[in-house]
N, C-alpha and C positions, 0 to 999 in steps of 0.2 A: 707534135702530132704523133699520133699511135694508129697505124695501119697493121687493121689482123687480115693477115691470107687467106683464112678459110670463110670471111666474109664478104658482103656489099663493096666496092662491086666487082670484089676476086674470088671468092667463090674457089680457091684453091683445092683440087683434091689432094688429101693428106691420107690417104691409102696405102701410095703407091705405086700407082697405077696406071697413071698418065703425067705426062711430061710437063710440068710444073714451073720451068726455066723462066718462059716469057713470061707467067702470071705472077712471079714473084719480082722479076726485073722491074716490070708495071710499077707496083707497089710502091720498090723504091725510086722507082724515078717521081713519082708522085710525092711523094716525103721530101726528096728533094727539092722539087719546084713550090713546096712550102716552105723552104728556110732548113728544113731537116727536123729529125727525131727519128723514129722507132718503128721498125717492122717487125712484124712479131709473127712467129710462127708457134701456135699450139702443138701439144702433144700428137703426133703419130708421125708418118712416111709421107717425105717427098721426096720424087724423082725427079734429079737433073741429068738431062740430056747435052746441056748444053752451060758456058757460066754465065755467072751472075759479075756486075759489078756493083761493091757498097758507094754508091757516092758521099763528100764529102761532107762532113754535120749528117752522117746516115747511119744508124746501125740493125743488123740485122741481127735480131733475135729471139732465142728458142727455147723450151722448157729444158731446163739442166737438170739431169740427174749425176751425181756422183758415178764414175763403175765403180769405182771401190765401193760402193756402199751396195751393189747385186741388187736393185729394187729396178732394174730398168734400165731405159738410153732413153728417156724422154724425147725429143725431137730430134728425129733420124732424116738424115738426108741420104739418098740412094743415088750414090753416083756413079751413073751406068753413061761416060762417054766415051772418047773413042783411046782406044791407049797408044800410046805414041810416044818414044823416049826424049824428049823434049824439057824444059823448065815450063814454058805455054805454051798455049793456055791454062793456064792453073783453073779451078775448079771456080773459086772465087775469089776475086780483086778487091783490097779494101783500101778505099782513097784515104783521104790525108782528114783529121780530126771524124772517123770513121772506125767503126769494129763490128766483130761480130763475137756474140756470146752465147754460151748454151748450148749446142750444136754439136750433134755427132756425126757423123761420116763413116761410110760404108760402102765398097766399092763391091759391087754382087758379082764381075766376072771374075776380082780376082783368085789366081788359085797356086797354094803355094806349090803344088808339082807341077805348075808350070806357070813361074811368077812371068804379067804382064808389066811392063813399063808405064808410070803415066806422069805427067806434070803435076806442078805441086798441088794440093788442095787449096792452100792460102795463101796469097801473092800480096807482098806489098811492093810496089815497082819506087818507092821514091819519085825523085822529080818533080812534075807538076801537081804530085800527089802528097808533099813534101814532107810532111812534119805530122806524127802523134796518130799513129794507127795502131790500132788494137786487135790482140786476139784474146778472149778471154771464157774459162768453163767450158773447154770444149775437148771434143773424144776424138780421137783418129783409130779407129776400129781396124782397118788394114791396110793404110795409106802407102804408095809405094814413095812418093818424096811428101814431104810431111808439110813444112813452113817456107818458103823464100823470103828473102827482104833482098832489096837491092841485087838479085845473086846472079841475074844475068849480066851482069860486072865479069862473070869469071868465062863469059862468052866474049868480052871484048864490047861490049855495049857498056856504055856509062849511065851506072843509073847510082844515085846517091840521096839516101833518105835521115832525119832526125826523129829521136824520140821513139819508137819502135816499144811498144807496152807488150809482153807477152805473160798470162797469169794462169795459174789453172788449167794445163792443157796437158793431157793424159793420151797412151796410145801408143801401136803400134804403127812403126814407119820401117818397110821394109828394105830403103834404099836410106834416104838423109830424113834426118828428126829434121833438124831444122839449120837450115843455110842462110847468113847474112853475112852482109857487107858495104863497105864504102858508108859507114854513120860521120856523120859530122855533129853532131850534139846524143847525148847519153840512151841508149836504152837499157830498159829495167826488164828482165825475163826470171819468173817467181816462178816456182813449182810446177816444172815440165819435166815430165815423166815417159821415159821413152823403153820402154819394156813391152816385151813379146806375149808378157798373161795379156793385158787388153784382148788382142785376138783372141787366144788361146781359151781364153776363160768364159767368149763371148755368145757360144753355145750354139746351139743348132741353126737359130732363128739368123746368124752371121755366118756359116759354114765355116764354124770353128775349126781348124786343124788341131793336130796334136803340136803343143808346144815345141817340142825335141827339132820336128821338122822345121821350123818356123829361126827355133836359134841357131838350124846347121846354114840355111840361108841367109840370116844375118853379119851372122859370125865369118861368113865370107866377104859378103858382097854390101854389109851394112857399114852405115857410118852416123853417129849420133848426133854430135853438133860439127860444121864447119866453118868456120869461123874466117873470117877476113880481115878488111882493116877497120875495125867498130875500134871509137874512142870514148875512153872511159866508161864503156857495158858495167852492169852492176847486176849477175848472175847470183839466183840464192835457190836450195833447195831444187835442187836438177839430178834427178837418176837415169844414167844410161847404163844397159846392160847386154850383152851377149853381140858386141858389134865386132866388126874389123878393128873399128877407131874408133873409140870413144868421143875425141874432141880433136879434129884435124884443124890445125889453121895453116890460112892459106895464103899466099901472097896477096897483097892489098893493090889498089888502081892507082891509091896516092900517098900510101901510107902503111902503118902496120897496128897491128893488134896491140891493146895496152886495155884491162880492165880487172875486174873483182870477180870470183866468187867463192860464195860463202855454203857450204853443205853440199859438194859435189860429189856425187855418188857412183863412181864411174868401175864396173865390176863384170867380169866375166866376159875379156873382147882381150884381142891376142894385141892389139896398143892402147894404152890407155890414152894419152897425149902425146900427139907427133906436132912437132914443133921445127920444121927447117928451119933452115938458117937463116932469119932477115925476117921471117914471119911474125915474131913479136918483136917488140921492143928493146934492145938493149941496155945491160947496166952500163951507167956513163953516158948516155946517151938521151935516156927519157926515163919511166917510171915503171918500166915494166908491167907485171901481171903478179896477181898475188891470190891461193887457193887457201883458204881458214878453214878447218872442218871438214873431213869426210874421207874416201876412198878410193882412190886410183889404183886398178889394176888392170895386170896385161901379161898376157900369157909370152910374149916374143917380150916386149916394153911397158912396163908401169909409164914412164916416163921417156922418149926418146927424141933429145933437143940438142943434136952435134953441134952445135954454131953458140954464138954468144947471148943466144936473147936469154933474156930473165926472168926467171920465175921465183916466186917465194911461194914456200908450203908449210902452215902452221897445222898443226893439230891434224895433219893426215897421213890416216895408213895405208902406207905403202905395199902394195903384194905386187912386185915382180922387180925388172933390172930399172935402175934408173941410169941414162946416159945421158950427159952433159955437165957442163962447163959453168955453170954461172944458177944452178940449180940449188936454194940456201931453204935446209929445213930445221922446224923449229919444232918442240914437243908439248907444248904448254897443253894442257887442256880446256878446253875454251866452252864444254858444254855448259858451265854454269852462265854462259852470256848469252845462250843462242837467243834469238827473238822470236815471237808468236807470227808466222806464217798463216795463219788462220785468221788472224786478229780483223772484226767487224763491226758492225755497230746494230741495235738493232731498230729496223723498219717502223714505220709510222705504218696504223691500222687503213686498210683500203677502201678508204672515201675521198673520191678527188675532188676538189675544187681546180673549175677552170678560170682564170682572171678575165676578162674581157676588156684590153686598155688598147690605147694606142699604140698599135706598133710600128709607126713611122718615124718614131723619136722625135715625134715635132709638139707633142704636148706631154705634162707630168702625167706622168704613171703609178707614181709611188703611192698616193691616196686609194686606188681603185686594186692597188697590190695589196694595202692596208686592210682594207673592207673584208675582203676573200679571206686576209691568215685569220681575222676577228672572228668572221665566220667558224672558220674551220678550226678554229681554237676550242668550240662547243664542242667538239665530237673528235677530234684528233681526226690526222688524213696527211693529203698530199693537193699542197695549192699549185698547181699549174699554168706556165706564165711559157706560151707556146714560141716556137723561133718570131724572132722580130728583134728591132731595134726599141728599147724603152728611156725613156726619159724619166731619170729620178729626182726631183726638187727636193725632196726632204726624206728622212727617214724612214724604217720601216721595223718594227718589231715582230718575230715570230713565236706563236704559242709555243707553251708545252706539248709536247707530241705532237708538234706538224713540222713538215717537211715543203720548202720553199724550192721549187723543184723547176729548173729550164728545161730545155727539148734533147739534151745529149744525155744518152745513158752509158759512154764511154767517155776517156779524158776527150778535154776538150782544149783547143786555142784558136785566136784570129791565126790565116792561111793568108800568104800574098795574094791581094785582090780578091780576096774572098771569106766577107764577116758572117757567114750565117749560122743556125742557132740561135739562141739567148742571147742576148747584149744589150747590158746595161751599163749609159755612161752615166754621169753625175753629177751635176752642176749644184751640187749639195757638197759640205765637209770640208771645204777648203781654211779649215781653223782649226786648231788641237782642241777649244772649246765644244766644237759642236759634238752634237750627239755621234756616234756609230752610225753607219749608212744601214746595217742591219744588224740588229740584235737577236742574238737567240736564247731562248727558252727551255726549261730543263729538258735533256730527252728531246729536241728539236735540232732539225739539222737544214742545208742547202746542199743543193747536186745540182749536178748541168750547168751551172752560170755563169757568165762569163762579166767583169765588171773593170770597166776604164774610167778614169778621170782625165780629160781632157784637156783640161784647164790647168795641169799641170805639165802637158808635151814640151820638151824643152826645146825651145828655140835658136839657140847659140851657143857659144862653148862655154858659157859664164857657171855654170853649175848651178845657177838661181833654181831651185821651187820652192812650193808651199807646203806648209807643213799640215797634212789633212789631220780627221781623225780616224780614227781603224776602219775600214772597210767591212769587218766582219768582226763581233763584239760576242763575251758572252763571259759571264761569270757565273751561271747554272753548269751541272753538273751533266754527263752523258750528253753530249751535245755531238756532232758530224758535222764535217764539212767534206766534199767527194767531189768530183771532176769538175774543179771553180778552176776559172781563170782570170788574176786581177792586176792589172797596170796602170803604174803615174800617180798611185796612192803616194805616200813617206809609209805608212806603217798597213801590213795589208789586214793580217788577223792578229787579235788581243784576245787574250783567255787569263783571268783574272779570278782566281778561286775556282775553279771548275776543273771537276776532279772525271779520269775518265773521258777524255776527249780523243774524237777519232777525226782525224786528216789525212785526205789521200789524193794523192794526183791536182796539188794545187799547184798549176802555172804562172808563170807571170814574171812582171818585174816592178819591184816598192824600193824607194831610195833610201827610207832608212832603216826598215826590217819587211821580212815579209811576216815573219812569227814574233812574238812576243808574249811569251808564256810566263805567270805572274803566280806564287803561291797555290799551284795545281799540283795534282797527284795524280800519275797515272795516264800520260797524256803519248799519243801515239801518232808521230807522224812518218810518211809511209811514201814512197815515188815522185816527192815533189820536186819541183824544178825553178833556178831563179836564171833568166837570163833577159840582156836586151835586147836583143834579136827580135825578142814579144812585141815589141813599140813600133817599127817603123812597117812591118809583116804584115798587113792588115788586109780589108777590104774597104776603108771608110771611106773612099772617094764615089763607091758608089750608093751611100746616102747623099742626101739631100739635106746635109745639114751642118749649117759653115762651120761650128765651135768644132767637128771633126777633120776638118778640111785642114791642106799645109803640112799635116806631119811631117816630121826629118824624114828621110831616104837611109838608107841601111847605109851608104857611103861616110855619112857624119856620123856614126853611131860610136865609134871611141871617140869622137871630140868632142859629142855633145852630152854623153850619157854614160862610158866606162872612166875617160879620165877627169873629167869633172865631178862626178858626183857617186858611180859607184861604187867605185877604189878609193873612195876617200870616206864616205857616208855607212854605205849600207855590211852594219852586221846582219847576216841571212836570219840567224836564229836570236832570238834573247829571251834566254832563262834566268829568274831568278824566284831564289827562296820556295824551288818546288822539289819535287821529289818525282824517282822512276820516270822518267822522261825520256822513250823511245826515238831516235831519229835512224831511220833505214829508207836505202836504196835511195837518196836524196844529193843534189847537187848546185852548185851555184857556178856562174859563170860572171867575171868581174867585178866580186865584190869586197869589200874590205876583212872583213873576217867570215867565214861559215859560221861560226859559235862564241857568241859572249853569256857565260854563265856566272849566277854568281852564287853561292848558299843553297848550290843543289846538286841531284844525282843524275848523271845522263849516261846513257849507252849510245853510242854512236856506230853503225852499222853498215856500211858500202857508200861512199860516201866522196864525193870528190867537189873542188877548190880548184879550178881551174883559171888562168888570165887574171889572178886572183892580185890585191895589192903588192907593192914591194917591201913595203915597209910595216907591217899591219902582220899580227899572229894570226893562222887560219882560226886558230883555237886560243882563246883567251878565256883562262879560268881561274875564279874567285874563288876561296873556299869549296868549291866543287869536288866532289868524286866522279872521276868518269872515266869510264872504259872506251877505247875506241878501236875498233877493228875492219880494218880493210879502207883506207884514207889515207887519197891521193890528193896531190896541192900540187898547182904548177903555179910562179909569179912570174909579174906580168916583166919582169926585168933582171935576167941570174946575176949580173955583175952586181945591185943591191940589193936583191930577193934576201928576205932573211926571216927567221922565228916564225916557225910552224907551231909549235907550242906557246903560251906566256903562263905560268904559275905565280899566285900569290895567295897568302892570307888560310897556308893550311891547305891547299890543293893536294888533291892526288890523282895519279894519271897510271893509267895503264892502257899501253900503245902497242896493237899486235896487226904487222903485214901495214905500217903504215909507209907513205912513200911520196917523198918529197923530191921533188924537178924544178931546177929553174930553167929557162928560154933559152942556155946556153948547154943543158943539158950535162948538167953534173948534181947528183944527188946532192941535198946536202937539207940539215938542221943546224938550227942556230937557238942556242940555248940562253938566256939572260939571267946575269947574276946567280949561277948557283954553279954549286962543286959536282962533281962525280967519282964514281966509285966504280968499275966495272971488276964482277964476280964470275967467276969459272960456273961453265954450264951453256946450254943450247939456248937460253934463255937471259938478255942481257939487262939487269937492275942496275939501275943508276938511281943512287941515294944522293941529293942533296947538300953536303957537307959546308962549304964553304964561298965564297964568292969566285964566280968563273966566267972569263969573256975568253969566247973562241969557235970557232966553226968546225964545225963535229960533223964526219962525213955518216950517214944514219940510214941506212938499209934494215928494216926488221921487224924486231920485240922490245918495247921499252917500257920500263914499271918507275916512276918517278913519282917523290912522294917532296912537297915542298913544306917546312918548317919556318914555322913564323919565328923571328928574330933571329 
C-alpha cells in the first residue's frame, strides 16, 4: 500500500505551516493496519511539532534530492519541537523491518551563537523493535545529535538491536553523527557524511552560518561516530571532519567493539580515534578491528589507543601522533580494489499493476501473479502484489522490464510474532527437477518479498531436508534482486549466464547456498546476510494455516539447523567459471564456507564468517583470482578451527586486514599443503614453494599464489 500525505483523506499541508505530526502518524498507522508498505511524502515543507513513529513493515518516504548536487532538499521536514538535552524523544522512531528514506531535516531555532540541545532526529530503540531498520538518502541540515541505535544503553537502560542498515545519509550534526550500540547480528553503514558544508552551504532559505563558526563549535564540543559494542559493523565510505573525535568508542553493556571499515575519512578534529582500554577487542583475545583506505587525523591524536585492543590500518594516511600498543600498519595501496558505492540497477518504466489474489494464504496465488507479470510484460512497469500472506502452487515467470514488486521499500525479514508485509510460502519446488519458483527476464527484477518454504522446517536434529529448486532463477542479463527475504529453500538464487546482475539486502537462511553464480560477468552483491536466527523469528502462528504452524523455537536452533545441516551443508556463495564478481558488506552466520569458487575472478569486500565450521575453509578456491579485503571468520570450535583459506588448481589470493578467531580466542590461519616464503617489507608474500603442514599465527596482509604440481 502507498499512502500520499498531501491527499484523501490527509490532506497534509506541505508548506509549512501548520503542524503536520498527527496527520502523518495517521497515515502510518493506517499502512500498518494494512500489513504495511509506503508513506510517501511529496516535494515541499513539513512541520513536526511533535514525533512520529515508523511502525513495523512501514516506511516513510520522501522526494531525495542529493545536497551535493545544489538543485534543492526536496522534501523538507521542519523540526520546530521543544529542545531539551535528552537522547528522547528523538524526532523520529523507526521500528524493526521499517525506514525512512529521502528526507531532509531542518531545525528553524537552531542558532549556532547560541547552539540549542535536542534529542536525536533518528532513533532505533532495538528491543521489541528488534531487527533490520533503516535509514536511507537522507540530509541532516543542522541536527544537534544526529542517529541513535540502541544508545540509551549508555544511560544504563538496556536496549539491544540487529541488522541496523545506515546508506546515504549526508549532514551536519553538531553534537554526535551517529551513536550505536549493543548489535548482536551485523550492521552495514555506507556513505555517511558528517561535515559542516551541509549547513554552511545551505543558504539563506536554512539560516546558513558561516562555516568557520560552525567548525570552531564542532571542533570543541563535536563528536562523529561513537561507537559501542557492535559485532562485526561493516563501515565503508564515511567522512568526518572538524570534530573533537572523530570515532570515540565506548564501553559496551556486554561486550566490545570488533568491525570493518573500508574508506574512512576522518580529517580535521584534534582526535581522530580514541580508543580506551577494553573498548575494542583485543589481539589474542578476538579479531579485533581493521581500517583499509583512507585518512585519520588529529591535531592532539591521529590515533590514541593506551591499552591493548587492536587495530589494523592498511592503506592509511596518517596525519598526527599515533599511540598505542598493538596498533599494525600496512602500506599497500589498495585503490586499484576499491568497489562502486554508487552501484544500481536501473528502474522499470511507471505503470503499475496491482495483483488482486488471495491474501489469506488459504488458496494459490501464483496463476493470478502470472496473469498481471503477462499483462505487464506488454508495456513494461511494476506488478504489485500488496502485504498479505500468498499461497504459491506452481511457478511464476517475470517479463523483460518488469519489476515483481511486495509492499516494503526498505530491507525486509519475519520479526518475532510478527510476519507482515509480502510473504510468500510455497508448496511448489520441493525437487531439483522442478522449475525455479520465479524466473526473471532481461532487465527484470524483484523488491520487497519476502519467500519461505515450509515443507522444509526442520523438525529434529537428523539434518534431513529436501533438495528444492532455486527460489529465484535467471539466466538474462541486467536482471535485480533488492530487499528479498528467503528461507528453508537448499539453493535460494541461481544466476546462470547473466551478465550484470544486481543484489542487495537479500536475507535469509538456504541450506545449501544461498547464491550460486554460474558463467556471469559482472555480477554484484551488496549487504546481504545468511543467518538461522531467520527460521524459528517469525509471526506464523498468527496465520491460520497448519503447513506453517510447529516451527522449532530459537532454543533448538543449533541442534536442529547450525550443527546439522549448516556447518556441514551450506557454502554461502558458489562461483564458478565467471568473471568480476563483487561480494561487499556481506555476512553468514554458521555456515560451512562463505565462498566456494572455481574458474573465476572475485573481490571480496567487508565481509565476515562467524560460528562458522571447524573443519571447513571460509574460503575455498579453484583456479580463482581473488582479492579479499577486510574478512573476518570465527569457528565454531578453536581447539579444531582450522583453514581459512583452501588453494588449488592455480589459485591466487591476495588477503589484506583479514582476521581470523577461533572460540578460544587466539588468532590463528592454517594453511594446507603448501610452502612459504616470508619477504622483508610492510607487506607480507608468502609464495608457494613446497609442501607444508603447520599452524601459522596470521594477523594482516597475505599475497599467495598456489602452482599446480
Amino acid at each position: 500500500c502507498r499512502y500520499i500525505v498531501t491527499e484523501a483523506p490527509y490532506f497534509a499541508d506541505n508548506t509549512g505551516k501548520t503542524d503536520v505530526t498527527a496527520v502523518i502518524q495517521r497515515a502510518i498507522d493506517d499502512c500498518s493496519k494494512a500489513g504495511g508498505g509506503t508513506v510517501f511524502l511529496p516535494v515541499g515543507e513539513y512541520l513536526l511539532q511533535g514525533s512520529l513513529y515508523i511502525r513495523p513493515f512501514t516506511a516513510l518516504i520522501g522526494d531525495y534530492t542529493d545536497p551535493d548536487l545544489k538543485e534543492g532538499y526536496g522534501t523538507v521536514i521542519l523540526a520546530d519541537v521543544p529542545s531539551v538535552d535528552k537522547k528522547n524523544p528523538a524526532l523520529i522512531k523507526i521500528g524493526a523491518s521499517a525506514g525512512v528514506r529521502g528526507l531532509t531535516v531542518y531545525y528553524p531555532r537552531q542558532n549556532i551563537d547560541n547552539v540549542l540541545p535536542y534529542p536525536y532526529t533518528f532513533f532505533i530503540e532495538g528491543n521489541g523493535d528488534y531487527m533490520l531498520s533503516s535509514i536511507t538518502d537522507c540530509t541532516l541540515i543542522n541536527s544537534y545529535r544526529g542517529i541513535g541505535v540502541s544508545a540509551e544503553c549508555e544511560e544504563g537502560i538496556y536496549q539491544c538491536h540487529e541488522m541496523f542498515t545506515l546508506e546515504n545519509v549526508k549532514g551536519t550534526c553538531l553534537y554526535e553523527g551517529l551513536s550505536a550500540h549493543n548489535s548482536a547480528d551485523v550492521d552495514t553503514v555506507k556513505t555517511l557524511y558528517l561535515l559542516n558544508d551541509y549547513w554552511a552551504q545551505a543558504g539563506e532559505r536554512f539560516c546558513a552560518p558561516e562555516k568557520e563558526k560552525i567548525d570552531r563549535y564542532t571542533r570543541e564540543h563535536g563528536y562523529g561516530l561513537v561507537l559501542g559494542d557492535l559485532e562485526w559493523p561493516q563501515f565503508s565510505d564515511v567522512r568526518i571532519s572538524d570534530r573533537f573525535t572523530g570515532i570515540d568508542f565506548r564501553e559496551g553493556i556486554r561486550y566490545c567493539f570488533s568491525g570493518e571499515f573500508t574508506d574512512l575519512y576522518i580529517e580535521k578534529c584534534t582526535i581522530g580515534m580514541n580508543i580506551p582500554d577494553g573498548f575494542v577487542q583485543k589481539r589474542g583475545e578476538s579479531w579485533g578491528t581493521a581500517v583499509t583506505s583512507g585518512v585519520i587525523e588529529g591535531s592532539r591524536f591521529a590515533v590514541f589507543a593506551p591499552g591493548n585492543d587492536s587495530l589494523i590500518l592498511t592503506d592509511v594516511d596518517i596525519k598526527g601522533i599515533v599511540f598505542g600498543k598493538e596498533i599494525r600498519r600496512y602500506y599497500t595501496d589498495l585503490s586499484q580494489y576499491a568497489p562502486s558505492y554508487d552501484k544500481t540497477y536501473d528502474k522499470p518504466v511507471s505503470v503499475l499493476y496491482t495483483v488482486n489474489a488471495d491474501k489469506t494464504g488459504h488458496t494459490d496465488a501464483s496463476r493470478a501473479v502470472q496473469e498481471m507479470l503477462d499483462e505487464a510484460g506488454k508495456t513494461g512497469g511494476v506488478v504489485y502484489l500488496p502485504a498479505g500472506l500468498y499461497r504459491f502452487d506452481g511457478p511464476v515467470s517475470v517479463p523483460s522490464g518488469v519489476e515483481l514488486r511486495g509492499s516494503s521499500s526498505v530491507p525486509t525479514r519475519c520479526q518475532g510474532g510478527n510476519s507482515g508485509g509480502t510473504l510468500i510460502y510455497s508448496v511448489y519446488g520441493y525437487g531439483e527437477d522442478h522449475k525455479p519458483l520465479v524466473t526473471l527476464g532481461e532487465g527484470s527484477g524483484v523488491s520487497g518479498l519476502r519467500f519461505d518454504y515450509p515443507g522444509n522446517a526442520p523438525r529434529d536434529d537428523s539434518g534431513a531436508y529436501k533438495k528444492t529448486s532455486p527460489v529465484i532463477y535467471s539466466e538474462s542479463d541486467d536482471i535485480y534482486i533488492v530487499n528479498c527475504f528467503i528461507t528453508l529453500a537448499s539453493t535460494g538464487i541461481e544466476l546462470n549466464s547473466s551478465d550484470n546482475a544486481f543484489i542487495k539486502k537479500v536475507i535469509g537462511c538456504c541450506f545449501d547456498k544461498m547464491f550460486s553464480i554460474k558463467n556471469s560477468d559482472n555480477v554484484f552483491i551488496e549487504g546481504c546476510l545468511q543467518n538461522g536466527n531467520t527460521l524459528p523469528r517469525n509471526g506464523y502462528k498468527n496465520f491460520d494455516i497448519p503447513l506453517l504452524q510447529g516451527r522449532f523455537t530459537e532454543d533448538r536452533l543449533f541442534d536442529f539447523v547450525f550443527i546439522p545441516i549448516t556447518r556441514v551443508h551450506t557454502n554461502y556463495i558458489e562461483i564458478e567459471s565467471s568473471r568480476n564478481v563483487t561480494v561487499f558488506s556481506s555476512f553468514i552466520y554458521g555456515g560451512k564456507s562463505f565462498m566456494k569458487a572455481e574458474d573465476s575472478t572475485v573481490l571480496v569486500y567487508n565481509t565476515g564468517h562467524d560460528g562458522s565450521s571447524k573443519t571447513e575453509p571460509a574460503f575455498i578456491l579453484s583456479g580463482t583470482d581473488a582479492v579479499l579485503i577486510n574478512t573476518m571468520r570465527s569457528t565454531s570450535d578453536g581447539r579444531l578451527g582450522q583453514n581459512f583459506f583452501s588453494l588449488d588448481n592455480g589459485a591466487s589470493l591476495r588477503s589484506f586486514a583479514s582476521q581470523a578467531v577461533d572460540m578460544l580466542y587466539s588468532e590463528h590461519i592454517y594453511f594446507e599443503n603448501i610452502g612459504l616464503s616470508e619477504l622483508e617489507g610492510t607487506e607480507i608474500l608468502y609464495g608457494f614453494l613446497q609442501p607444508l603442514y603447520r599452524l601459522i599465527r596470521f594477523f594482516g596482509n597475505i599475497h599467495m599464489v598456489n602452482e599446480q604440481g
